[in-house]
VEXDRENGU-294980 format. One record per residue (C-alpha): residue number from 0; residue in three letters; z, x, y. Coordinates in nm, 4 decimals. Example, Ala and Ser with C-alpha at 12.3 -4.5 7.8 and 13.67 -1.06 7.14 Angstrom:
<nodes>
+-----+--------+----------+----------+----------+
| num | residu |        z |        x |        y |
+-----+--------+----------+----------+----------+
|   0 |    ALA |   0.7800 |   1.2300 |  -0.4500 |
|   1 |    SER |   0.7140 |   1.3670 |  -0.1060 |
+-----+--------+----------+----------+----------+
</nodes>
This chain:
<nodes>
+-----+--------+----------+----------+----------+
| num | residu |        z |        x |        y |
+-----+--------+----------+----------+----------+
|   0 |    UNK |  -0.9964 |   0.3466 |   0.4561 |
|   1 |    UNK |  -0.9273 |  -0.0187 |   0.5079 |
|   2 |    UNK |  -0.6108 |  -0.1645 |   0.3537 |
|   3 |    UNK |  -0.5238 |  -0.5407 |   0.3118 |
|   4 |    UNK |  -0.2699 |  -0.5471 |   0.5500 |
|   5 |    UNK |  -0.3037 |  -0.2206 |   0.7125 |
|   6 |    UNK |  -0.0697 |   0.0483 |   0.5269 |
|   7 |    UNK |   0.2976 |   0.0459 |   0.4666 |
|   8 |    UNK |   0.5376 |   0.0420 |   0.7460 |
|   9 |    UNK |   0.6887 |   0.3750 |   0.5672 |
|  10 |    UNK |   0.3724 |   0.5348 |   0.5591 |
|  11 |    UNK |   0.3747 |   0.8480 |   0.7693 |
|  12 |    UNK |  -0.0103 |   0.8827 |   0.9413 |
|  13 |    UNK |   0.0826 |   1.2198 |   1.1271 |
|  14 |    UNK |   0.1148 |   1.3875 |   0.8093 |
|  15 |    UNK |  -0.1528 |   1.4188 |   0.5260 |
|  16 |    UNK |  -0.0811 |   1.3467 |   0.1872 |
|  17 |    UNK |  -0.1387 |   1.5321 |  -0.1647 |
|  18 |    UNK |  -0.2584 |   1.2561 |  -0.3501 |
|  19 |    UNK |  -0.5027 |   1.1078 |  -0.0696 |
|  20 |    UNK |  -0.6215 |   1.4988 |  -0.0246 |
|  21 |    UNK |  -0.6738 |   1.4601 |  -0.3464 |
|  22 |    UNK |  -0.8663 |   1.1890 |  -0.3600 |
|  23 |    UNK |  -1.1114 |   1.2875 |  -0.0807 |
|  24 |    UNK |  -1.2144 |   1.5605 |  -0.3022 |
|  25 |    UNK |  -1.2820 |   1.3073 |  -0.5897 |
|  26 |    UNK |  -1.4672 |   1.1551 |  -0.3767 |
|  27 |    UNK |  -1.2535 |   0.8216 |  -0.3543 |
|  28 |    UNK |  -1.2201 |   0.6022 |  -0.0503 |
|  29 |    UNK |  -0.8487 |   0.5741 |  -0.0555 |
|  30 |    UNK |  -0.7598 |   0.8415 |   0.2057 |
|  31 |    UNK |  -0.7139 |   0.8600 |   0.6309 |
|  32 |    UNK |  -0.9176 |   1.1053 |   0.8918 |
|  33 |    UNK |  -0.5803 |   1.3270 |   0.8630 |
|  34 |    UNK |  -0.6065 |   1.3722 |   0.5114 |
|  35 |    UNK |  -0.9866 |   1.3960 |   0.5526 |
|  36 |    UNK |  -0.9527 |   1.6643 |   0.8108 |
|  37 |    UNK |  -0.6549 |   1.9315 |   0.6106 |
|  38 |    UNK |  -0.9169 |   1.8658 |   0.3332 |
|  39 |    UNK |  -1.1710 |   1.9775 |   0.5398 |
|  40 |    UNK |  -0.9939 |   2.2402 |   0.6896 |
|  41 |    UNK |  -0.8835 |   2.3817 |   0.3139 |
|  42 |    UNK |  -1.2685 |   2.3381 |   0.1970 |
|  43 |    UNK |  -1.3604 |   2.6096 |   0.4626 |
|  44 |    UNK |  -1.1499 |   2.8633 |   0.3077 |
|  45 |    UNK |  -1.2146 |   2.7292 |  -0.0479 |
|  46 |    UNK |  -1.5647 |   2.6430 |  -0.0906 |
|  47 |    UNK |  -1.5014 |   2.5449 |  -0.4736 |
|  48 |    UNK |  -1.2160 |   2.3245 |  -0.4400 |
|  49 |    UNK |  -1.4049 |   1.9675 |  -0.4876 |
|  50 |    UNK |  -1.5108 |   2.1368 |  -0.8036 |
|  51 |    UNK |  -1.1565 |   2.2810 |  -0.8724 |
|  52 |    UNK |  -1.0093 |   1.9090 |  -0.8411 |
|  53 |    UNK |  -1.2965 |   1.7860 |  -1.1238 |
|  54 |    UNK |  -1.1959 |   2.0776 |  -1.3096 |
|  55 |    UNK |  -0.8767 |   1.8776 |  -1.3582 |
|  56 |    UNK |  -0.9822 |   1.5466 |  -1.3767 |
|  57 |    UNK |  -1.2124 |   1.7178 |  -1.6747 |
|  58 |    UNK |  -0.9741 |   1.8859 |  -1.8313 |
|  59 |    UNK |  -0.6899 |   1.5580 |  -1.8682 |
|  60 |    UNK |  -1.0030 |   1.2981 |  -1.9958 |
|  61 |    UNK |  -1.0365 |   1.5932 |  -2.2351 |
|  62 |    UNK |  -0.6918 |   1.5885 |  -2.3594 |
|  63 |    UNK |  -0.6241 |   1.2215 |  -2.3348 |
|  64 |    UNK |  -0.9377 |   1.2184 |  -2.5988 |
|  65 |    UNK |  -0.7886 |   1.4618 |  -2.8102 |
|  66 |    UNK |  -0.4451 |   1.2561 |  -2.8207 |
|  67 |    UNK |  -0.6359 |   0.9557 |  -2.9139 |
|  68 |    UNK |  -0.7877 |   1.1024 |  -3.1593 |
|  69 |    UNK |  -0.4124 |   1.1905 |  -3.2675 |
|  70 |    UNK |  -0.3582 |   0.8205 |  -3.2645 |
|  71 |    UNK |  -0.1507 |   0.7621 |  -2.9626 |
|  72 |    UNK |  -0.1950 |   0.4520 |  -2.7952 |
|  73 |    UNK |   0.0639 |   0.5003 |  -2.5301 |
|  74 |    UNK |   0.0492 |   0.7297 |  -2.2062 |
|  75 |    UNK |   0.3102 |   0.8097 |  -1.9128 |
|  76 |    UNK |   0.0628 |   1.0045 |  -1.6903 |
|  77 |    UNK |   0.3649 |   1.1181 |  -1.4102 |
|  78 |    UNK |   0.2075 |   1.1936 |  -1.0344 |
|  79 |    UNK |  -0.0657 |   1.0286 |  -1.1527 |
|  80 |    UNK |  -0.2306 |   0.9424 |  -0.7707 |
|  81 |    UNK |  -0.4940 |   0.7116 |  -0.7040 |
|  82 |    UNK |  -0.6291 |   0.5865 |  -0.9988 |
|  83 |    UNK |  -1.0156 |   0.6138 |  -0.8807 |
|  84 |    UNK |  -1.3094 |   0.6221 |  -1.1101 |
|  85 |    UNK |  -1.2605 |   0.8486 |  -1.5091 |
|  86 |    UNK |  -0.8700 |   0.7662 |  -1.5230 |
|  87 |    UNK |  -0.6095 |   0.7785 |  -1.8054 |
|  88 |    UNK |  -0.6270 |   0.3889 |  -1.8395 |
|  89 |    UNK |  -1.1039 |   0.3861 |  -1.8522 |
|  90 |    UNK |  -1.0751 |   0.6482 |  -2.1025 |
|  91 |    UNK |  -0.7459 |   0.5368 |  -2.3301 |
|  92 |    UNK |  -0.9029 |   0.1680 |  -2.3222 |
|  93 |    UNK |  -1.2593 |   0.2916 |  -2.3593 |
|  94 |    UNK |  -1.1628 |   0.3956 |  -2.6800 |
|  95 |    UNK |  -0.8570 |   0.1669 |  -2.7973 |
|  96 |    UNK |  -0.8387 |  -0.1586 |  -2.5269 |
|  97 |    UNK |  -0.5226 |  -0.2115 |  -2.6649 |
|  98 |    UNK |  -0.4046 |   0.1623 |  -2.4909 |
|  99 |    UNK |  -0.0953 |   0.1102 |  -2.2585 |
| 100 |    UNK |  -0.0508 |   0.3063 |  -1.9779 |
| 101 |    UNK |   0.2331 |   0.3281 |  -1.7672 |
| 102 |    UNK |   0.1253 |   0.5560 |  -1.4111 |
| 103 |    UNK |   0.3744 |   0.6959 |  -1.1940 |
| 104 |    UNK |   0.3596 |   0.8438 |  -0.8339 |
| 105 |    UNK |   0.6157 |   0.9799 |  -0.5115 |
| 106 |    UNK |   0.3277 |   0.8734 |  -0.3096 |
| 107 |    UNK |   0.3831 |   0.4813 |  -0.1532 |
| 108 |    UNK |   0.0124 |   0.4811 |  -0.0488 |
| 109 |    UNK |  -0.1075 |   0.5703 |  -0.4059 |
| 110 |    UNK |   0.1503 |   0.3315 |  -0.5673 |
| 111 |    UNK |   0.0196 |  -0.0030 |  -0.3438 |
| 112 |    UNK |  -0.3301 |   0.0962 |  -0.4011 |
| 113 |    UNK |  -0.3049 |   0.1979 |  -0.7742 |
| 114 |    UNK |  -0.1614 |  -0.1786 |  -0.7998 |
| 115 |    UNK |  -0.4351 |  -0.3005 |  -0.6225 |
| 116 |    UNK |  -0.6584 |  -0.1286 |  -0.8379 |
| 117 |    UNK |  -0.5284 |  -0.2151 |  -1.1195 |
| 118 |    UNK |  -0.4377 |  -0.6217 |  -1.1086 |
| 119 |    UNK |  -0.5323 |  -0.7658 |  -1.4132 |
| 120 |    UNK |  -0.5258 |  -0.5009 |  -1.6068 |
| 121 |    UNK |  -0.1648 |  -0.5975 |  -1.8080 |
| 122 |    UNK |  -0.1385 |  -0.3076 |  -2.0246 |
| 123 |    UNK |  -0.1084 |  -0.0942 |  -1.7533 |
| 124 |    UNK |   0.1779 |  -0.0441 |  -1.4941 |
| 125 |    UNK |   0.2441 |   0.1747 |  -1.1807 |
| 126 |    UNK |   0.5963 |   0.2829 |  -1.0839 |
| 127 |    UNK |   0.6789 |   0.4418 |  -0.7615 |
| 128 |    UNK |   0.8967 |   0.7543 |  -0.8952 |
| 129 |    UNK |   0.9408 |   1.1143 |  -0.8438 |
| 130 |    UNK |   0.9198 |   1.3525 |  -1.0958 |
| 131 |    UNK |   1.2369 |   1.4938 |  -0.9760 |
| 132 |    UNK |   1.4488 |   1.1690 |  -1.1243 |
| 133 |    UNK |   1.2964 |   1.1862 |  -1.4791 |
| 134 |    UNK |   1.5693 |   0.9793 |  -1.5795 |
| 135 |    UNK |   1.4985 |   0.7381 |  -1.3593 |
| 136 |    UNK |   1.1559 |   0.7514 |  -1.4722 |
| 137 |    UNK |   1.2217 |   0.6865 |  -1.8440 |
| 138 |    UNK |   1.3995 |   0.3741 |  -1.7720 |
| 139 |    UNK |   1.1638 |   0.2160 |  -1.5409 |
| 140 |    UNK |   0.8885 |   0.2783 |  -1.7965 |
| 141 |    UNK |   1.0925 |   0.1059 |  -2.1293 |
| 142 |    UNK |   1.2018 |  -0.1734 |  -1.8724 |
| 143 |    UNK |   0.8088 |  -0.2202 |  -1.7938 |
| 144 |    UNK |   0.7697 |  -0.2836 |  -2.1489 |
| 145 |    UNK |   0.4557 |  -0.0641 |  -2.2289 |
| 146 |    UNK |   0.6259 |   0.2017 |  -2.3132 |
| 147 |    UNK |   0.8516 |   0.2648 |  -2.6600 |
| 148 |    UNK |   1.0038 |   0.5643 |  -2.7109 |
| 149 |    UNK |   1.0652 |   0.5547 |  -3.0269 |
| 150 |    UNK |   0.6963 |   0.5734 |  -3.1194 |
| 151 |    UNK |   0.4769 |   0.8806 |  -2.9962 |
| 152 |    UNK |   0.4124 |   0.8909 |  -2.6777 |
| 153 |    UNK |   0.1545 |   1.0819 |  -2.4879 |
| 154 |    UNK |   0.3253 |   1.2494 |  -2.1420 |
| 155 |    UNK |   0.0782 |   1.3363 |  -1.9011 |
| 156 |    UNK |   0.1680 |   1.5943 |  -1.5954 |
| 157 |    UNK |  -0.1647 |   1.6604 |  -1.4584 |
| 158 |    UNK |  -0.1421 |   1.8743 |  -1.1220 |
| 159 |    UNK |   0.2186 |   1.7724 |  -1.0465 |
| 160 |    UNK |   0.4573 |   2.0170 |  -1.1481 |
| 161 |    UNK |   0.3262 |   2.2479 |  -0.9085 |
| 162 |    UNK |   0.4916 |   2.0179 |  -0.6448 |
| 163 |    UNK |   0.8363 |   2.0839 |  -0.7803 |
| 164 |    UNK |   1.0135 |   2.3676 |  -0.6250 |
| 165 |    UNK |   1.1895 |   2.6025 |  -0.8530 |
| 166 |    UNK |   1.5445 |   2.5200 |  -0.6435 |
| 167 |    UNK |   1.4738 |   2.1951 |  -0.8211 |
| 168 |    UNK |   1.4504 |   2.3071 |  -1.1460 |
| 169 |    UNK |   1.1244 |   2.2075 |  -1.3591 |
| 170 |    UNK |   1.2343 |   2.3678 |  -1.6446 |
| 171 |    UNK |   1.4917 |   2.1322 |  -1.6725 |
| 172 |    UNK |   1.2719 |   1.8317 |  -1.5662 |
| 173 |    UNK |   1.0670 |   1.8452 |  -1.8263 |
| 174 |    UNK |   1.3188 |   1.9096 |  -2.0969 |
| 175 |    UNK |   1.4873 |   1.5878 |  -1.9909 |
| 176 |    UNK |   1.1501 |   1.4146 |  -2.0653 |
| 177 |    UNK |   1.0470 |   1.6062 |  -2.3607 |
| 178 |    UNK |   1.4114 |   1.5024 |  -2.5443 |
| 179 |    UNK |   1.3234 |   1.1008 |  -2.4522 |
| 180 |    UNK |   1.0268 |   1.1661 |  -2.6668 |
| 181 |    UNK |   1.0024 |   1.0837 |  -3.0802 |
| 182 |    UNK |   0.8173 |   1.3641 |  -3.2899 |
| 183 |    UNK |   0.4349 |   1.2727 |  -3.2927 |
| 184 |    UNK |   0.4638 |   1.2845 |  -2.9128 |
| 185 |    UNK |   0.2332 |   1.4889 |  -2.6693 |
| 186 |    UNK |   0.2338 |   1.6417 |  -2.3642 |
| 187 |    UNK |  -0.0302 |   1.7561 |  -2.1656 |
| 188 |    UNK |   0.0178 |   2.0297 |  -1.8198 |
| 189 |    UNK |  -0.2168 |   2.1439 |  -1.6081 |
| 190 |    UNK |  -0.0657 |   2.3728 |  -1.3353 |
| 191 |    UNK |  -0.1991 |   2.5832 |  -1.0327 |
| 192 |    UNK |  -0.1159 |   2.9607 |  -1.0695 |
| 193 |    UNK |  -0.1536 |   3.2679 |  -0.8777 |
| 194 |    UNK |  -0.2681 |   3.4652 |  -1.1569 |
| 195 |    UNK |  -0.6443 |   3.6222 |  -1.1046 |
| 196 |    UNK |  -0.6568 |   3.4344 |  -0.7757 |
| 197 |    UNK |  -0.8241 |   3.6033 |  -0.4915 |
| 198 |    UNK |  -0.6785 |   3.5760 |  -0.1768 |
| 199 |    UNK |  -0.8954 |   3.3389 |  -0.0075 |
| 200 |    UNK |  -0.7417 |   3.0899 |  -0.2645 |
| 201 |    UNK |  -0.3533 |   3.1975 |  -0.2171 |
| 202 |    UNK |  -0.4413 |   3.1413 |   0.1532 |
| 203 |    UNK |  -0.5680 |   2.8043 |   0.1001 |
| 204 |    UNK |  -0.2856 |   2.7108 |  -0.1377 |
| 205 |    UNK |  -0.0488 |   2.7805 |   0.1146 |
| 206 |    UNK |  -0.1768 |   2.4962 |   0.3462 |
| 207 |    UNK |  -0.0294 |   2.2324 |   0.1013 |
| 208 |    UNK |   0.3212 |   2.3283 |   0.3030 |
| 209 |    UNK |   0.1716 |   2.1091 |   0.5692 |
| 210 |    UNK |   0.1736 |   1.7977 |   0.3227 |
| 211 |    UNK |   0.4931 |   1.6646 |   0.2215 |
| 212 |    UNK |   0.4097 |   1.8559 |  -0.1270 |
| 213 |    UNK |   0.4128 |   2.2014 |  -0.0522 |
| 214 |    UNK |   0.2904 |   2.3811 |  -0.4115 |
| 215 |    UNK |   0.4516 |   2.6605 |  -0.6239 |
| 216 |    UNK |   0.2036 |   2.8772 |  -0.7810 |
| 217 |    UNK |   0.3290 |   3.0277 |  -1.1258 |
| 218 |    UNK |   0.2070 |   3.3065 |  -1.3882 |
| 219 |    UNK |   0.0537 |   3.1436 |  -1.7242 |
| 220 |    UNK |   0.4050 |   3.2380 |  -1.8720 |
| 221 |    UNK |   0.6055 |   2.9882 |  -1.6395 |
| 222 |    UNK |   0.4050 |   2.7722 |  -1.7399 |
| 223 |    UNK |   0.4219 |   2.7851 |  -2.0814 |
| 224 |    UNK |   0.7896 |   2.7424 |  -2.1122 |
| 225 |    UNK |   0.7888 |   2.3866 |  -1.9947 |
| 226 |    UNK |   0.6744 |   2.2963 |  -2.3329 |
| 227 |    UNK |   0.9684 |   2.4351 |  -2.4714 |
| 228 |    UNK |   0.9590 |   2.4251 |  -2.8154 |
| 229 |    UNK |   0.6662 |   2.1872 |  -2.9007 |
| 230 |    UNK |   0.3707 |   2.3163 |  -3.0713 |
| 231 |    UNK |   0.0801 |   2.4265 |  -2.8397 |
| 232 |    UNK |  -0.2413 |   2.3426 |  -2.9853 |
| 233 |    UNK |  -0.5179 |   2.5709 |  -2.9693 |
| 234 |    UNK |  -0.6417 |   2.7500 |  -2.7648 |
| 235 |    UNK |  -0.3395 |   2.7440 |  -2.5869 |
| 236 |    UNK |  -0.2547 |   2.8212 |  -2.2363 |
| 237 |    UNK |  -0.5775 |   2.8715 |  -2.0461 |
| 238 |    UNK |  -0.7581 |   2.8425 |  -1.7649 |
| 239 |    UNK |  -0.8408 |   2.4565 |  -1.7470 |
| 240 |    UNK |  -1.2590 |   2.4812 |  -1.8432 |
| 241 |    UNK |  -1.1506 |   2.6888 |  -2.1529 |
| 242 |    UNK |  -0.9519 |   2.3968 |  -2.3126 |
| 243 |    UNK |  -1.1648 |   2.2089 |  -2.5660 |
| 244 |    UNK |  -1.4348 |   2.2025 |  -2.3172 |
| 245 |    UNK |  -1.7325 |   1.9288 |  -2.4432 |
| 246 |    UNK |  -1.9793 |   2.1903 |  -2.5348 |
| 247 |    UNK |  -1.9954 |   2.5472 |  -2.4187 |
| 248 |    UNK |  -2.2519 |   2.5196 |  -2.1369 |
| 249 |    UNK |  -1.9437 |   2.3533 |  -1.9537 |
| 250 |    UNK |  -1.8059 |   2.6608 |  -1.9095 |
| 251 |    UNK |  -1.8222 |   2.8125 |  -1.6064 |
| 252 |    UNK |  -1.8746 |   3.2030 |  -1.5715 |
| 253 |    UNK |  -1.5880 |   3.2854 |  -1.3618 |
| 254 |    UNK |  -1.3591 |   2.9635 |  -1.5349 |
| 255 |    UNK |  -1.0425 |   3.1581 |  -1.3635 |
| 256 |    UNK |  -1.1536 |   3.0924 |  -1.0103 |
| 257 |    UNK |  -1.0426 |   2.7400 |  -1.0815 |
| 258 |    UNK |  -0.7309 |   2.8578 |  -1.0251 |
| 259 |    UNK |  -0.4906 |   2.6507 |  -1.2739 |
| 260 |    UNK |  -0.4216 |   2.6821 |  -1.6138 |
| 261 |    UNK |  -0.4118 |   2.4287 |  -1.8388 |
| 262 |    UNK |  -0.2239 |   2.3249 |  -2.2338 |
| 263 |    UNK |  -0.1396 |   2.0513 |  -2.4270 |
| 264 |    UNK |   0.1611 |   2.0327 |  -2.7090 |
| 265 |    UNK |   0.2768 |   1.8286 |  -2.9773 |
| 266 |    UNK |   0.6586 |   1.7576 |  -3.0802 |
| 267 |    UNK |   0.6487 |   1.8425 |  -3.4295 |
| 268 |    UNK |   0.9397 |   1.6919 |  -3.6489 |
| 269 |    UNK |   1.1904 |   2.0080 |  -3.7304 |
| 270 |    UNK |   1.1726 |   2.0982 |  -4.0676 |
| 271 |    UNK |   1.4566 |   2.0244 |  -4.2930 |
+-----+--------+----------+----------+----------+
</nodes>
């Protein structure tokens, strides 16, 4: 991978990164031989996992279409990555060009090449940010003025929340961004689990301690809860192929061994 001006001077080469691992198994180009080889390395125990990682990708162009549909035109899509080929931003302004989208990653490698990526494009705007300062997060997207909050908003947290420890306390992470949010909003989780895993896949998940975002697997119910009390549209939790997929020969015959469930929910106004 070739950058302008060779990377960041913070960039740390001896240790692999999440969201360049990532992208390797999207098949992007934004990535270096050590991410390459603890993807490698992960993709000998896991055989599936390039198609787990499109199983995700799938699975958030799914719901971003289903919140269009909805009628939101704004998105905070929160450890977003690299923004490489299928994105929030081609699919929101596929379908309404006038979409704004606000991305936000811990990663400094993702952040300078998601801007790179994305000059030009003024409806959209990358923050560098951690998940773990939603506060922080709110403000910087309101001061990038894409974002109002006091219009629905669609919150993405694709494959993120997983990175968060439970010392650090999701649970309350995501209530802090679900209260910033006016009724109409959405938010969309997808989340690695543990649940009907075999242990070929726990194994493999383990190796993410070697990144500087070691993952937390969690049961379907864990999960659940960080929607709190927003409305979870149908069919609810589930494994990531079984949400809305596009027609049913999308559907994989084993759709657990994906290993991540994933939900969508809507913050209805309280009654009264």
């Amino acid at each position: 991978m070739q950058m302008p001006d060779g990377p960041p001077a913070e960039i740390d080469l001896t240790r692999p990164s999440a969201a360049r691992v990532y992208d390797y198994f999207l098949g992007g180009a934004h990535n270096f031989e050590i991410d390459r080889q603890l993807a490698e390395q992960i993709a000998s125990m896991t055989p599936n996992l390039a198609a787990t990682m499109r199983s995700g990708r799938d699975f958030l162009r799914r719901a971003v279409r289903v919140l269009l549909d909805a009628g939101i035109d704004q998105f905070l899509d929160i450890g977003s990555g690299i923004p490489t080929v299928g994105n929030v931003h081609e699919v929101a302004q596929a379908a309404n060009p006038k979409a704004r989208i606000v991305y936000v990653d811990i990663d400094p490698v993702a952040v300078a090449h998601s801007r790179e990526l994305l000059a030009g494009n003024d409806l959209t705007a990358v923050l560098h940010a951690d998940l773990r300062e939603p506060e922080r997060i709110l403000a910087e997207a309101r001061e990038s003025g894409l974002i109002d909050f006091d219009r629905p908003v669609g919150i993405l947290l694709a494959g993120v929340v997983h990175f968060v420890p439970n010392a650090d306390r999701p649970g309350d992470l995501l209530a802090t961004l679900r209260a910033a949010a006016a009724p109409g909003s959405y938010l969309v989780v997808s989340h690695s689990t543990f649940e009907d895993q075999p242990q070929e896949m726990l194994d493999a998940q383990r190796l993410s301690a070697r990144t500087d975002t070691e993952i937390t697997l969690r049961s379907r119910a864990e999960i659940s809860s960080f929607f709190g009390d927003w409305t979870i549209l149908e069919p609810g939790v589930v494994h990531m192929p079984l949400w809305r997929p596009d027609s049913p020969s999308d559907v994989d015959e084993h759709p657990e061994r994906f290993g991540a469930f994933g939900g969508v929910a809507r913050h209805d106004q309280p009654a009264g």
